[in-house]
C-alpha positions in Angstrom: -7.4 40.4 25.0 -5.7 37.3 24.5 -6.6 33.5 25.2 -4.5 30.4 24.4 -6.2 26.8 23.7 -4.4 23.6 23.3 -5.1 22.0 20.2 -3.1 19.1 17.9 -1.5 18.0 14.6 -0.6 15.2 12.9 3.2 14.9 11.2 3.5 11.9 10.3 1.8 9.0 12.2 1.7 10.9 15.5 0.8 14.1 16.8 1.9 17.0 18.2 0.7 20.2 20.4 -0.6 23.1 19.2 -1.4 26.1 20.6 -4.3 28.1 19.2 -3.7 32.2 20.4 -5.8 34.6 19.8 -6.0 38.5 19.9 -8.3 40.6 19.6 -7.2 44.5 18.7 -9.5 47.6 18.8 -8.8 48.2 14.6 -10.8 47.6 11.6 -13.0 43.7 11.7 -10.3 41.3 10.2 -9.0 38.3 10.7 -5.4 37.0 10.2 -4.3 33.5 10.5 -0.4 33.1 11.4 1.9 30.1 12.1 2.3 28.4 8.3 -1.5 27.5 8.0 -2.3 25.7 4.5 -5.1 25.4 2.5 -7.7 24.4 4.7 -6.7 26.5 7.2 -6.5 29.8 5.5 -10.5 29.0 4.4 -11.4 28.4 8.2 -12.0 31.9 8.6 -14.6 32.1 6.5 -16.7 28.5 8.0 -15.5 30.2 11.7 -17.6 33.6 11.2 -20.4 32.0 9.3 -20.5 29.2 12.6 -20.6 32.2 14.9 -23.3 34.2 13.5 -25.1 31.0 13.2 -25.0 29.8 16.8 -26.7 33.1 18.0 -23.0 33.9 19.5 -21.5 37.4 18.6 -18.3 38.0 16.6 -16.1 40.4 18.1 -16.0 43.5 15.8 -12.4 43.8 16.3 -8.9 43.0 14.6 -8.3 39.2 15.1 -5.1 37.9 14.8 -4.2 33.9 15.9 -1.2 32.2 15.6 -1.1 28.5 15.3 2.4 27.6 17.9 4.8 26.1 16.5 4.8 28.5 14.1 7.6 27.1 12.1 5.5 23.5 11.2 3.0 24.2 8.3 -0.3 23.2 9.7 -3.0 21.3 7.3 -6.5 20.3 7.8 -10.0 21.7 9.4 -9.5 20.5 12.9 -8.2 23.9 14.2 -11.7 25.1 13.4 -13.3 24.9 16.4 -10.4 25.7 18.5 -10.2 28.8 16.5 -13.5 29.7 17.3 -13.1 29.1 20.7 -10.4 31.1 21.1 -12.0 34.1 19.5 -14.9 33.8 22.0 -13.1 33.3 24.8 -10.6 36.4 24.0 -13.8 38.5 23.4 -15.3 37.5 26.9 -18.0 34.7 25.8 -16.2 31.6 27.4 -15.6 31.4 31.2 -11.2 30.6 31.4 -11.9 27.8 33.9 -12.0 25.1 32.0 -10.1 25.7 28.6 -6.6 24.7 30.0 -8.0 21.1 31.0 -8.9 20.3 27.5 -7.7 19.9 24.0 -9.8 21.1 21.7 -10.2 19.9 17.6 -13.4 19.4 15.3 -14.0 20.8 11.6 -17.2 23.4 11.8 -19.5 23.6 9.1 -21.5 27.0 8.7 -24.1 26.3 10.2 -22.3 25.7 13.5 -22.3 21.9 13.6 -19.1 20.0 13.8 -18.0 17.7 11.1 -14.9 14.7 11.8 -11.5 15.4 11.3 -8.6 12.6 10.7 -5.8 11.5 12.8 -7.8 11.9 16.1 -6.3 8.5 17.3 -2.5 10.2 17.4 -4.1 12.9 19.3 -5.8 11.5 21.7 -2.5 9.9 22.3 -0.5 12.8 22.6 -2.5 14.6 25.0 -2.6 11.1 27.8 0.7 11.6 27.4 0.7 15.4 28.2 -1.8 14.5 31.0 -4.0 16.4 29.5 -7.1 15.8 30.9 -9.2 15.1 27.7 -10.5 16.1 24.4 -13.4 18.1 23.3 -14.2 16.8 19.1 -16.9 15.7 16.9 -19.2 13.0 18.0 -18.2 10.7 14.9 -14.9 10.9 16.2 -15.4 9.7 19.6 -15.2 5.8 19.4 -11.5 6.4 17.8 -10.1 9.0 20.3 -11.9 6.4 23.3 -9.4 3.7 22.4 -7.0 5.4 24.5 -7.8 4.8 28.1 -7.8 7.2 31.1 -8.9 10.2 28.7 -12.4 12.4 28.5 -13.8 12.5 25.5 -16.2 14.9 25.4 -18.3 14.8 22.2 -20.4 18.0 21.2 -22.8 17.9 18.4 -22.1 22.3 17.7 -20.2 24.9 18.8 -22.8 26.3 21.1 -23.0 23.3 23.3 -19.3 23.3 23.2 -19.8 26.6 24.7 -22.4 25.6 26.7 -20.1 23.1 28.1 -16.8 24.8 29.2 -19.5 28.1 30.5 -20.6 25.1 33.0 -24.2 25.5 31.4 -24.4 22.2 30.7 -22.8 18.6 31.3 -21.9 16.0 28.8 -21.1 12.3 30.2 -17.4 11.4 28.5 -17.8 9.0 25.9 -16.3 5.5 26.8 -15.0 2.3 25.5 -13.4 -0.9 26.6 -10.3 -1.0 24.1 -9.9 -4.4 25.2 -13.4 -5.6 24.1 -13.5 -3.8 21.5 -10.3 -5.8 20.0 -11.4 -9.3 20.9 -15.0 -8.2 19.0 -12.9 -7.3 15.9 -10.7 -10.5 15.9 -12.4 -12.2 13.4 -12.6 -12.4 9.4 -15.5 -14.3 7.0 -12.4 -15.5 5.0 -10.7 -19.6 5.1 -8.7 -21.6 4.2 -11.5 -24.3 4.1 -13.0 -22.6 0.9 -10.0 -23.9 -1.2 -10.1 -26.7 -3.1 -6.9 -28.5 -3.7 -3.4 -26.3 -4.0 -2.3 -28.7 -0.6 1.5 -27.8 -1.7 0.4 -24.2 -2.2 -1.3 -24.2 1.0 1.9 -25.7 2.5 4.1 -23.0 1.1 1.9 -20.0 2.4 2.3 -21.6 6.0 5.8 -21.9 5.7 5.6 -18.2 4.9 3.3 -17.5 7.9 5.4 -19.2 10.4 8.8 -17.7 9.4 7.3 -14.2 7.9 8.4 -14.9 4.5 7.5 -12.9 1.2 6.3 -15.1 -1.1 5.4 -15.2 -5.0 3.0 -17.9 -6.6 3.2 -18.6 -10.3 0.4 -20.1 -11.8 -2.0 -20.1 -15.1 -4.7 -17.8 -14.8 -8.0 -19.3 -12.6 -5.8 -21.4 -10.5 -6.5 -19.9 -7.2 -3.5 -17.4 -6.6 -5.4 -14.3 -5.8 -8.2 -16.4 -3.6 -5.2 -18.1 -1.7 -3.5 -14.4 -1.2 -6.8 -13.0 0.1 -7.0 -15.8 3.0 -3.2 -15.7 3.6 -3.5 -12.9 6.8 -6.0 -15.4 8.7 -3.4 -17.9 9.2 -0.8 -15.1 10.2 -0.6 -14.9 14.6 -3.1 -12.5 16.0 -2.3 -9.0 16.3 -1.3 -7.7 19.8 -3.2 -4.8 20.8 -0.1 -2.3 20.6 0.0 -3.6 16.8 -3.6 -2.6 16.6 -3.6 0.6 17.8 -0.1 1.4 15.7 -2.1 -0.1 12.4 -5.1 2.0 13.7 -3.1 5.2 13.5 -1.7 4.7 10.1 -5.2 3.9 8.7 -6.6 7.3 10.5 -4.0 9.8 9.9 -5.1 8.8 5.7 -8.7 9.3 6.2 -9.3 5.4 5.8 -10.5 4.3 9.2 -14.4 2.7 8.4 -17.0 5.1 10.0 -18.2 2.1 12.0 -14.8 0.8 13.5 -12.7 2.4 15.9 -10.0 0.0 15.9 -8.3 -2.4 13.2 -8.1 -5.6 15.3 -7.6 -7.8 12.2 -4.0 -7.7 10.1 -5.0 -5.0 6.8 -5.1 -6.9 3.4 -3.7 -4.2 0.3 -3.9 -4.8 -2.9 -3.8 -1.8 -5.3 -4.1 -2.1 -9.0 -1.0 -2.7 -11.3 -1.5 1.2 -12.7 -0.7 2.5 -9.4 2.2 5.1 -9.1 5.1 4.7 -7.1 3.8 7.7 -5.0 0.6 5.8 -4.3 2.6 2.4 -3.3 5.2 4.4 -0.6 3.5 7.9 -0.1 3.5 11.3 -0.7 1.6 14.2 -2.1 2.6 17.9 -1.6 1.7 16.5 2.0 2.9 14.0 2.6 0.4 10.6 2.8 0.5 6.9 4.0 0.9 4.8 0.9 -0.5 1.0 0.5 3.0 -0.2 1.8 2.3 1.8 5.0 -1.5 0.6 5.4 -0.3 -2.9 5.0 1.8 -2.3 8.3 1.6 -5.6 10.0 -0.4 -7.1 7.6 -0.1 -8.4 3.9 0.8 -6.7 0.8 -0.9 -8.4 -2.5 0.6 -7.8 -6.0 -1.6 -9.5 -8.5 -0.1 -9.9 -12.2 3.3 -8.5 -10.7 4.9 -8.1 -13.7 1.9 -5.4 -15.4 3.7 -3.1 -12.3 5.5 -0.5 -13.9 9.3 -1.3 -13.1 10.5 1.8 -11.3 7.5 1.1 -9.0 8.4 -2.1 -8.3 12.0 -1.4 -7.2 10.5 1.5 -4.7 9.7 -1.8 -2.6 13.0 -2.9 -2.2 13.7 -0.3 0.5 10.6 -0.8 2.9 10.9 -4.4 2.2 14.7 -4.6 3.8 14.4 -1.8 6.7 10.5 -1.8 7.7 10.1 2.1 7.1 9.6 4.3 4.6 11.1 7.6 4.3 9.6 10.4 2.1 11.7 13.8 2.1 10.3 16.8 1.0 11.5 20.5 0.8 10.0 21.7 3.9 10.1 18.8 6.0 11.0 14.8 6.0 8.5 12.0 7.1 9.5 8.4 8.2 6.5 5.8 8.0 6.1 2.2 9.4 5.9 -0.6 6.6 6.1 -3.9 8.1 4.6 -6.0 5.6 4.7 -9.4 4.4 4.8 -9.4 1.0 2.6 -11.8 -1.7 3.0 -11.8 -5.3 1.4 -13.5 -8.1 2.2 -13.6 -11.7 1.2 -15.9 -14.8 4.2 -17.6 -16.1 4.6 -16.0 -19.4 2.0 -13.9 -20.8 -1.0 -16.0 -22.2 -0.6 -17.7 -19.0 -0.3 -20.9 -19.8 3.2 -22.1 -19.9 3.9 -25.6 -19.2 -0.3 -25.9 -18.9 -1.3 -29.7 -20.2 -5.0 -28.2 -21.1 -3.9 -25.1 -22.9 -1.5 -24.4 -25.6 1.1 -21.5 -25.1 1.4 -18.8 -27.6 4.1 -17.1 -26.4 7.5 -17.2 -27.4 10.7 -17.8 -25.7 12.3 -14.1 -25.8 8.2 -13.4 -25.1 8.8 -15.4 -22.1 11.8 -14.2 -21.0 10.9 -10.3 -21.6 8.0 -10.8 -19.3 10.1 -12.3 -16.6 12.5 -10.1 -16.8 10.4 -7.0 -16.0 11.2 -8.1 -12.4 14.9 -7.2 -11.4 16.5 -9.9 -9.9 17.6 -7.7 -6.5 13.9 -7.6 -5.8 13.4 -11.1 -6.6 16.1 -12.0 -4.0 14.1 -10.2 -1.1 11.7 -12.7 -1.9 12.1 -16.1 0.2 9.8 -18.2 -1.5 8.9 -19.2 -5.1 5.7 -21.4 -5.3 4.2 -22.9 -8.5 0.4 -22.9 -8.5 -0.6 -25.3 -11.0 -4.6 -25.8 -12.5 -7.1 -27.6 -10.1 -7.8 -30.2 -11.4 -12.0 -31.4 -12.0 -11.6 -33.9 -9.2 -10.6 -31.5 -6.6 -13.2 -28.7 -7.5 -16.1 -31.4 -7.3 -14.9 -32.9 -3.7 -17.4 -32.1 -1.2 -14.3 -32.5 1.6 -13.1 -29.5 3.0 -9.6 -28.7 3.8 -8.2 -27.5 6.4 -9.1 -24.4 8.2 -7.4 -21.1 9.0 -7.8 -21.5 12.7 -6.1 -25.2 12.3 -3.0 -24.0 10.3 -2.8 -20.5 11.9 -2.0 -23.0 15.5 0.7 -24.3 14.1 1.8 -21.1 12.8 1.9 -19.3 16.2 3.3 -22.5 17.6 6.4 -22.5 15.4 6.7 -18.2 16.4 6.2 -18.9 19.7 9.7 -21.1 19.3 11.2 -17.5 16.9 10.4 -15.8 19.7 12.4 -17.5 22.4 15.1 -18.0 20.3 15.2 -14.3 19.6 14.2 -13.0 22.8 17.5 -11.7 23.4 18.2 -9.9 19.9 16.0 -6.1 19.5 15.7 -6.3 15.6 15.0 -10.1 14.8 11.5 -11.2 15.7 10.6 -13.7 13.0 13.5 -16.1 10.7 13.0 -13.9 7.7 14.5 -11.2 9.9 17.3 -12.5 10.3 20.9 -11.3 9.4 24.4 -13.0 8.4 24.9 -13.1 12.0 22.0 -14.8 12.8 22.4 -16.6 10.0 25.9 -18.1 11.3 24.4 -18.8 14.4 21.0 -20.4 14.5 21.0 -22.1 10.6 23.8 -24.3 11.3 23.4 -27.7 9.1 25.1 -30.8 8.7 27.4 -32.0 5.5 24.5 -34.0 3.8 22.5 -30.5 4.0 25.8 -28.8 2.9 26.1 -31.0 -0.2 22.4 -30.5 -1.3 23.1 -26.8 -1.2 26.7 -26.8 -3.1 24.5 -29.2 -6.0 21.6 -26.4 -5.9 24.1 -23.2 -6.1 26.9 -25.3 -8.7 24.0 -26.8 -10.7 21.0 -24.2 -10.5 22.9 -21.3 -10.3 21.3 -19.8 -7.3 23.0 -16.6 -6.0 24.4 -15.7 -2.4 21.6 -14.2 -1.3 19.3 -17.1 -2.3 22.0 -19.7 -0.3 21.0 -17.0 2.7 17.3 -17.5 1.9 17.3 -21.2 1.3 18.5 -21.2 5.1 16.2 -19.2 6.5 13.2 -21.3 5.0 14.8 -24.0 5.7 15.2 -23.0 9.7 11.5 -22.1 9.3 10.1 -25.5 8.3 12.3 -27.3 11.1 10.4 -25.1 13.8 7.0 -26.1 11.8 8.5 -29.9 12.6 9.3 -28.9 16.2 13.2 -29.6 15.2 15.7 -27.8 17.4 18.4 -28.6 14.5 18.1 -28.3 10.8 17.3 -31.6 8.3 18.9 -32.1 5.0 14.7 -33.1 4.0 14.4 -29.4 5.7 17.0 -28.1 2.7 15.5 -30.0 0.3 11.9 -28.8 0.8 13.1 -25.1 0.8 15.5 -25.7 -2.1 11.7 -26.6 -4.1 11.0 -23.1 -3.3 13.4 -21.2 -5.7 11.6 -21.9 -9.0 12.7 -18.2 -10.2 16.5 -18.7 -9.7 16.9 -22.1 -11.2 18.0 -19.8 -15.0 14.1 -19.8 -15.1 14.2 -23.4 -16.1 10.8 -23.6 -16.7 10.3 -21.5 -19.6 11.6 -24.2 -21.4 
């Protein structure tokens, strides 16, 4: 007596096939779980005869042995719980065969029978459109996520008896569904903007800048001057995310357990910003099983450090990988995962420890080693991956007690998608470059050609401030960002100038003193 039901993993951000067998043997009652199960999966036999019993369904008195196919992937987690339990019945004669092979099957079972949610049912649902597969059979809690994908049943069931019911043709369930489309224009909005600032216009000016070209940016300022309230409404000015973004950001966010209870989809670009005591597992993933980390759940969206130098230092320089290729690559002993981590990175730091360095209202206590020990705890490699250096100085009374508003997200963010709408034509033709900050040497050569006055203001800044190569590379790129913000085809030396200002970290740190 054997029966085989399609169920699913997650490795990684996607999913893959698995096939639940199960045989039943005239021998002592036993069961034994083959196929690398973990954890979770060795304890399902337990919650699988306990859900049985409970349901009024009988448990084969038999041996029964299942194999979880591939056998050679460790499998994690509780979703193979009701499959398992399926297949048991079925093998002992319970289910009718006629509908098993049309569905794939996952949900967690508690004892008494009723199904629980499971993560990562977005991947799945993805893999089995794409195996035609005609659809799934899971927990009711996950039904909004796995309806995303279109032109899939989703058949929610509440226990495993009506998910008996249900493939016996004793009863029918409507399939759950969901207008993905609808869905993402409903979540395209955020309570956060740019309005609610007072003041910090340059600031303001340097976070568009960023925006438009995809820049990383770091903002040095005393403490209370509206760093961390600027970062927090830096991804409503950032271009809407297409729905394929979405659904990719979705994924990450389920496959770690984090998707909200009440969302199905992540419509808006994810805002991370874990504490400075976070390890550099936490920041790129990992765990015995491998996990997304906060670079990975930032994917398409922003990364905040606040007080970037309280970072431990070997965490910090875990960034610099992600932050040049886009992925993140953890390798273990038994296998090796590759994570997206498109992020745009935002920093913020006082500029010495008390803060208040160069503040008119506060005296510094610090020293100058002091000073220069704090900076220091950022390497200047990672530095250089940073485009833009912004100093946020103290509002000023003035400015807080205006009853004006600035201006808001929506107004920036147009201008923003105007000047990637330009990125994107001029890139159209490359497969890695979708934004200035992408850019290589060879696109470099190519589309930040400048004139000899802009030539001469960059031999003063590299003779005179000591700015490095890669900072003559970045200067550029800023530089080509702000002339598509001015609708200029061709680069200005006032365009040079402007992204010269934001170096303040490479000019020898000249503002310690």
């Amino acid at each position: 007596m054997l029966s085989k039901i399609k169920s699913a993993a997650v490795l990684g951000i996607d999913a893959y096939i698995v096939t639940v067998e199960t045989h039943l043997e005239g021998q002592l009652p036993s069961i034994l779980t083959v196929g690398l199960p973990e954890g979770a999966v060795r304890e399902s036999k337990e919650r699988i005869w306990a859900a049985i019993k409970n349901s009024d369904l009988h448990f084969p008195q038999k041996r029964v042995t299942i194999n979880l196919a591939p056998a050679d992937i460790k499998k994690e987690g509780t979703g193979f719980d009701l499959p398992m339990a399926i297949g048991i019945l079925t093998a002992g004669g319970q289910i009718s065969r006629n509908k098993i092979k049309d569905y794939l099957i996952i949900g967690e079972l508690s004892l008494d029978g009723s199904l629980q949610p499971v993560h990562g049912v977005l991947p799945i649902a993805i893999i089995a459109k794409k195996k035609k597969i005609r659809g799934l059979i899971l927990p009711p809690a996950n039904a909004r996520e796995a309806a995303i994908v279109d032109n899939i049943e989703v058949i929610p069931v509440q226990n495993l008896t009506q998910a008996v019911q249900f493939l016996n043709h004793q009863c029918s369930i409507e399939p759950f569904r969901l207008d993905s489309h609808d869905l993402f224009s409903v979540s395209l909005h955020s309570q956060l903007d740019f309005k609610d600032v007072k003041g910090q216009e340059s600031t303001k000016r340097s976070l568009e800048i960023a925006a438009a070209g995809g820049h990383n940016i770091i903002m040095i300022g005393p403490p209370g001057s509206g760093k961390t309230m600027l970062a927090k409404r830096f991804a409503t000015i950032l271009p809407d995310m297409t729905l394929d973004e979405a659904l990719e950001t979705t994924k990450i966010h389920s496959v770690a357990g984090l998707l909200p209870a009440d969302s199905a989809l992540i419509a808006t670009r994810p805002f991370r910003s874990p504490h400075h005591t976070i390890s550099d597992a936490g920041l790129i993933g990992g765990g015995k099983i491998p996990k997304p980390g906060e670079v990975s759940l930032s994917h398409h969206g922003v990364l905040f450090l606040d007080e970037m130098p309280e970072f431990k230092k070997n965490v910090l320089e875990v960034l610099r990988q992600p932050m040049e290729d886009g992925t993140v690559t953890i390798s273990r002993a038994i296998l090796s995962l590759t994570y997206p981590a498109k992020f745009l990175l935002i920093t913020a730091m006082n500029p010495c420890p008390c803060g208040y360095l160069n503040d008119p209202k506060h005296e510094c206590s610090c020293t100058a080693p002091q000073v220069q020990r704090y900076l220091a705890r950022i390497s200047g490699p990672l530095l250089d991956r940073i485009d833009i250096h912004v100093e946020v100085p103290a509002v000023k009374y003035k400015e807080l007690a205006s009853t004006l508003h600035g201006e808001t997200s929506a107004e920036i963010r147009v201008r923003v998608m105007q000047a990637r709408e330009r990125q994107q034509q001029r890139y159209k033709d490359l497969k890695h470059v979708f934004c200035n900050a992408h850019m290589g040497p060879r696109e470099i050569r190519s589309f930040c050609k400048i004139d000899n006055e802009s030539q001469e203001l960059l031999r003063v800044a590299i003779n005179k401030l000591g700015f490095s190569a890669r900072a003559y590379d970045r200067i550029l790129k800023v530089g080509r960002t702000i002339a598509d913000l001015a609708a200029n085809e061709n680069i200005q030396p006032d365009h040079i100038s402007e992204a010269i200002q934001y170096r303040s970290l490479d000019r020898n740190f000249s503002f310690v003193g």
